[in-house]
C-alpha positions as CSV (number, residue, x, y, z in Angstrom):
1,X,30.2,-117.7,22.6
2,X,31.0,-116.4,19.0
3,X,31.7,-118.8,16.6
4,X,33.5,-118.0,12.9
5,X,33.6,-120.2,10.3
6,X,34.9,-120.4,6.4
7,X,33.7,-123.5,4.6
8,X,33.9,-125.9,1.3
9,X,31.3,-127.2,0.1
10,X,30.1,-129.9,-2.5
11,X,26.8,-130.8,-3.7
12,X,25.2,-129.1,-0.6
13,X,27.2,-130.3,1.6
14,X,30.4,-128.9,4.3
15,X,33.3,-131.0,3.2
16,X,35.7,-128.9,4.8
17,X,35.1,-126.3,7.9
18,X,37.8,-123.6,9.6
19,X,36.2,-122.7,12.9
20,X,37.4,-120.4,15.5
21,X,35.1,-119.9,18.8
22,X,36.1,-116.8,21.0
23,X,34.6,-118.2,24.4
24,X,33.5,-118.4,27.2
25,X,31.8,-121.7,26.5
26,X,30.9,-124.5,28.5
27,X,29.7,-127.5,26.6
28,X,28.7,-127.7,22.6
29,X,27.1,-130.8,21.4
30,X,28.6,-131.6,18.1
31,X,25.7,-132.4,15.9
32,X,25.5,-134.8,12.8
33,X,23.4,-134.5,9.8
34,X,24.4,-137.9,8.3
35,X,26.2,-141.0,9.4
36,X,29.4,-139.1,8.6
37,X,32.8,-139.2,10.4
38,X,34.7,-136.4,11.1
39,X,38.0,-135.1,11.4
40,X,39.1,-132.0,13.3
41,X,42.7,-130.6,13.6
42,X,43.4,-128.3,16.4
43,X,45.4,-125.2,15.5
44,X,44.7,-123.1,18.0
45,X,44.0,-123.4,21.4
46,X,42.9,-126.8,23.5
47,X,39.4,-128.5,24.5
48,X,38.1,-131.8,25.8
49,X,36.0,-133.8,23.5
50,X,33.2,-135.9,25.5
51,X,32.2,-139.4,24.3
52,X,29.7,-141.6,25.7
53,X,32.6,-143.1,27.9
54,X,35.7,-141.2,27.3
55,X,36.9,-137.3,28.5
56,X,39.8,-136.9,25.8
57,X,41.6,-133.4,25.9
58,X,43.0,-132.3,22.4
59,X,45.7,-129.1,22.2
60,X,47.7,-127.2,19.1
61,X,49.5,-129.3,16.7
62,X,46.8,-132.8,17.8
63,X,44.0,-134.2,15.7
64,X,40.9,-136.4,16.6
65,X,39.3,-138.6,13.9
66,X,35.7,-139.6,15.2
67,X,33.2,-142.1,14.1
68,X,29.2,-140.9,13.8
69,X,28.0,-140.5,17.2
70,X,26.7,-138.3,20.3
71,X,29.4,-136.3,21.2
72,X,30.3,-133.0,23.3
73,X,33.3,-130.3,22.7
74,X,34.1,-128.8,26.1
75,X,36.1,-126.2,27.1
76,X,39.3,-126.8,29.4
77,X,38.6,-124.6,32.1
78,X,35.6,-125.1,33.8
79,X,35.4,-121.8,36.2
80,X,33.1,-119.0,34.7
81,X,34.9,-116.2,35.8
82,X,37.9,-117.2,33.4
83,X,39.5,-114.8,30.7
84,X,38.2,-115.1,27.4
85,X,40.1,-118.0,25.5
86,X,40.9,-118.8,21.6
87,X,39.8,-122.1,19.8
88,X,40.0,-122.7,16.5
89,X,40.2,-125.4,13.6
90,X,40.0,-127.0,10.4
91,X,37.5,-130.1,10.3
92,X,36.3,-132.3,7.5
93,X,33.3,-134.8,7.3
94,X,33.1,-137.8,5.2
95,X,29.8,-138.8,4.5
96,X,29.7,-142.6,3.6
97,X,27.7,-142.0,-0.3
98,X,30.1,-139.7,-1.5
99,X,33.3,-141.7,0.0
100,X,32.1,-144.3,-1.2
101,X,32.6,-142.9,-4.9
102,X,36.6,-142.8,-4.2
103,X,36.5,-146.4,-4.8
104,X,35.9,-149.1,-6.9
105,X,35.8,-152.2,-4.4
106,X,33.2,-152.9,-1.6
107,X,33.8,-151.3,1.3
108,X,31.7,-153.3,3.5
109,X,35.4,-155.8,4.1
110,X,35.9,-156.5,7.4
111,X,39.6,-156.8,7.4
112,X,40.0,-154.4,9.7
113,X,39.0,-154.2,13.0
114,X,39.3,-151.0,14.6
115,X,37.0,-151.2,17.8
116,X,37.0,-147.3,18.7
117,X,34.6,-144.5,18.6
118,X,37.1,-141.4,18.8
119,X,40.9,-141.9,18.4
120,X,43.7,-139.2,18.9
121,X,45.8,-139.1,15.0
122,X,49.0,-139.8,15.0
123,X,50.0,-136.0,13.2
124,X,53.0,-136.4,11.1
125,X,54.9,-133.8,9.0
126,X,52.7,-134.3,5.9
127,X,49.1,-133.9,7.6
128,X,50.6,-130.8,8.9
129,X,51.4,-129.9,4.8
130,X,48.0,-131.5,4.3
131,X,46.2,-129.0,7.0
132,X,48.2,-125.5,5.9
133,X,47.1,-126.5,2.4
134,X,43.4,-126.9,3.0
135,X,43.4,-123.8,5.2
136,X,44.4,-122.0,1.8
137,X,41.7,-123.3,0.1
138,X,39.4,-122.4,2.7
139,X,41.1,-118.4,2.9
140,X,40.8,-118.4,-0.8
141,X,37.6,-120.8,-1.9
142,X,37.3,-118.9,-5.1
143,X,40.4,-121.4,-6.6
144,X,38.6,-124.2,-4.4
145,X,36.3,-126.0,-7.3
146,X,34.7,-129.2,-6.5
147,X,37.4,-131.2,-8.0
148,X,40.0,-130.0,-5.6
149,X,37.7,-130.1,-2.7
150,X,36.8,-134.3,-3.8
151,X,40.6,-134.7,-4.0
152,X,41.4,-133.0,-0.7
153,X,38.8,-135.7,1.1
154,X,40.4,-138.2,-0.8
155,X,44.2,-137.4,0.2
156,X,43.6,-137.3,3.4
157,X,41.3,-140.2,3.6
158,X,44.8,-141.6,2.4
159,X,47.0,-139.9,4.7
160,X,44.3,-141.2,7.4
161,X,44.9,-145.0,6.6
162,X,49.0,-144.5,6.4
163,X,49.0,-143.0,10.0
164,X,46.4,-145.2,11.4
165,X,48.6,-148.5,10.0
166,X,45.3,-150.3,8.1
167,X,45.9,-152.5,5.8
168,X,44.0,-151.2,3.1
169,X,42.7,-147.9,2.4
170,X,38.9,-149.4,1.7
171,X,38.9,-151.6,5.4
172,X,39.9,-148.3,6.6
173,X,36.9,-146.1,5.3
174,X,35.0,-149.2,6.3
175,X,35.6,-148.7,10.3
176,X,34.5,-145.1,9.9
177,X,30.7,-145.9,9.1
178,X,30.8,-149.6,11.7
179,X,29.0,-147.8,14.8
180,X,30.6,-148.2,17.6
181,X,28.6,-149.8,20.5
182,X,28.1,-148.2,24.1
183,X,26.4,-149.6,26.8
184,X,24.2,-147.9,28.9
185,X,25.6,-148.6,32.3
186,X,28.9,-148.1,31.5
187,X,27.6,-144.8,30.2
188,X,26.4,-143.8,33.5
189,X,29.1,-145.1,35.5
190,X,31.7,-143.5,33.1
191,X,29.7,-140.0,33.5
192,X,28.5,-139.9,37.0
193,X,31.2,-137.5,38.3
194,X,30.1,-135.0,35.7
195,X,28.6,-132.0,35.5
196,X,26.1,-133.4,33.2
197,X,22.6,-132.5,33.1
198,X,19.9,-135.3,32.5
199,X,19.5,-133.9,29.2
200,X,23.3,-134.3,28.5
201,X,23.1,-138.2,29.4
202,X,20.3,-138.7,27.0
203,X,22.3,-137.3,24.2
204,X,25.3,-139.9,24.9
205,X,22.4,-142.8,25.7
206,X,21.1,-141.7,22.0
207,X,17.8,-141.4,23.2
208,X,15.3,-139.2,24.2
209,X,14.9,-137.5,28.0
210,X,12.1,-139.6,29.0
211,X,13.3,-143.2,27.3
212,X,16.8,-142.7,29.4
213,X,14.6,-142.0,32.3
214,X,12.8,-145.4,32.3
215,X,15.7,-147.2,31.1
216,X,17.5,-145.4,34.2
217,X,14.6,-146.6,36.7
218,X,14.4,-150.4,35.3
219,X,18.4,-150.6,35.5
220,X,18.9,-149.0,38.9
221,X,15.9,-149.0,40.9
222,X,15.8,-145.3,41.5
223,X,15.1,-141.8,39.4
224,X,18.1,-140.6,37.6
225,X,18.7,-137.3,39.8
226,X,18.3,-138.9,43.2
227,X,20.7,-141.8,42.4
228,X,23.3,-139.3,40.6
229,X,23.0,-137.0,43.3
230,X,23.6,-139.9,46.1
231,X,27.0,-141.1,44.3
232,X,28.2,-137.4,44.1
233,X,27.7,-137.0,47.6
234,X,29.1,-140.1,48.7
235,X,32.3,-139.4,46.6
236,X,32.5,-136.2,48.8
237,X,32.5,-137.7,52.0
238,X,35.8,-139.9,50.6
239,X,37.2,-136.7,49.4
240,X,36.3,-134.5,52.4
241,X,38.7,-136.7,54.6
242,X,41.3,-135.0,53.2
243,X,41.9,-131.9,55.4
244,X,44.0,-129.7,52.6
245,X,41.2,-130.6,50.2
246,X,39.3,-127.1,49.4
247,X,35.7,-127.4,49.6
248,X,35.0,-125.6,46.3
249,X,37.7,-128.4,44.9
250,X,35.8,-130.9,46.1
251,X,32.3,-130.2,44.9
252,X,33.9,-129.7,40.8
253,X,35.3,-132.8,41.3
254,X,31.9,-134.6,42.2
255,X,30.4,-132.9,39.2
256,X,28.7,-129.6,41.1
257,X,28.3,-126.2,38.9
258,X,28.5,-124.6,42.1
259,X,29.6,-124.9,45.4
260,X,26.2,-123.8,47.0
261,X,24.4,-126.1,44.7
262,X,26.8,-129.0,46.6
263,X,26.2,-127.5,49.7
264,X,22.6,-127.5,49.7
265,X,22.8,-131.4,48.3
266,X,24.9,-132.3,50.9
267,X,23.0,-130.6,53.7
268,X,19.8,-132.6,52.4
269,X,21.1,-135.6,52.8
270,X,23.5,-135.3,55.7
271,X,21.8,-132.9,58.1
272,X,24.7,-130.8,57.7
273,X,27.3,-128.8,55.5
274,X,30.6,-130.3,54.4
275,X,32.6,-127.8,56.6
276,X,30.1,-129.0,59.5
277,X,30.9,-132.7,58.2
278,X,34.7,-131.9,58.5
279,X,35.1,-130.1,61.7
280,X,33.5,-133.2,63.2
């Protein structure tokens, strides 16, 4: 994967970020350094965006406005052998000290209740302005002081609380820095027909490898792998009643890298391969 980037920055800090990733990529965490929120319109090319509990696909001309949390960028197409493909962006961060010097009033109101982690932007003629304007800035940052960059966050901070209908523009910035709340079953059971490795789960849980692991065990009884592995395989056997169902089909929708790997599983635990299961 090759990832290049322009940015605009203040007081240390990336305010604003144009990204294009030449891939073949699989799955990217996205990484925060602060309790910031984040803003990413897509201006080339298509990915899925992986929250604790939600698989949200985002193409040309969309925008995604998320909350601080543990999220993954993924790409579309999930088969290795795929052409090359184009992705590519401009993002901004707001980081709650230096929104919170936009304003005068307390933003700690809690007039508006916006129960969401990662929403899908409702783009109107003047984000797109907005976007094509900071995409100048970011082609030509010597004209980009830190003025313009403050009132860039600021106008769109603005154009943020007009298409997402708040009532004020400080209960708006508010609901970016309330953390949205996951539980940890519905993590699991949102998740379980994944490709996800252990490692990916304890990302979304927000904890480390071998905490999910015993919160795994007290919750279900059983290690991690052997009860993921068991649910994938007894998706299959629904899925394997359908005779015009292609095997290979069938294990990328249970959440196998490979068909062998799901063949093997399967065998393990069935004394036999799927096309042995079917043909009986």
């Amino acid at each position: 994967m090759t990832i290049e980037q322009k940015t605009l920055i203040h007081n240390g800090k990336i305010v604003f970020k144009k990204a294009v990733i030449l891939t073949n990529y699989k799955r990217v965490p996205k990484f925060y350094s602060e309790n910031e929120a984040c803003f990413l319109f897509v201006t080339e090319g298509s990915f899925r965006f992986r929250t604790p509990t939600t698989l949200l696909t985002y193409n040309k001309n969309e925008a995604i406005l998320a909350k601080c949390g543990n999220y993954f960028i993924e790409q579309i197409s999930q088969n290795v052998n795929s052409k090359e493909e184009k992705f590519s962006g401009i993002g901004a961060y707001f980081y709650p000290e230096m929104v919170r010097s936009f304003f005068d009033t307390d933003l700690l109101i809690k007039d508006f209740q916006n129960n969401y982690d990662v929403v899908k932007v409702n783009v109107q003629p003047l984000m797109k302005s907005f976007v094509e304007s900071v995409e100048f800035l970011l082609d030509n940052p010597s004209i980009a002081d830190e003025n313009i960059i403050l009132h860039k966050l600021k106008e769109l901070l603005l154009i943020l609380c007009k298409s997402e209908k708040a009532n004020s523009i400080n209960a708006f910035v508010s609901s970016l820095f309330e953390p949205h709340e996951y539980d940890f079953n519905e993590i699991i059971q949102k998740n379980i027909y994944s490709d996800l490795t252990l490692e990916d789960f304890a990302k979304l849980c927000n904890c480390s490898l071998s905490t999910f692991k015993r919160k795994f065990l007290k919750l279900y009884k059983e290690t991690p792998a052997k009860y993921i592995s068991i649910k994938k395989l007894e998706k299959s056997i629904q899925l394997l009643q359908i005779k015009s169902k292609p095997i290979a089909e069938i294990a990328y929708d249970c959440g196998f890298e490979t068909v062998s790997n799901f063949n093997r599983a399967f065998k393990l635990l069935f004394g036999k391969t799927p096309t042995e299961y079917r043909l009986n």
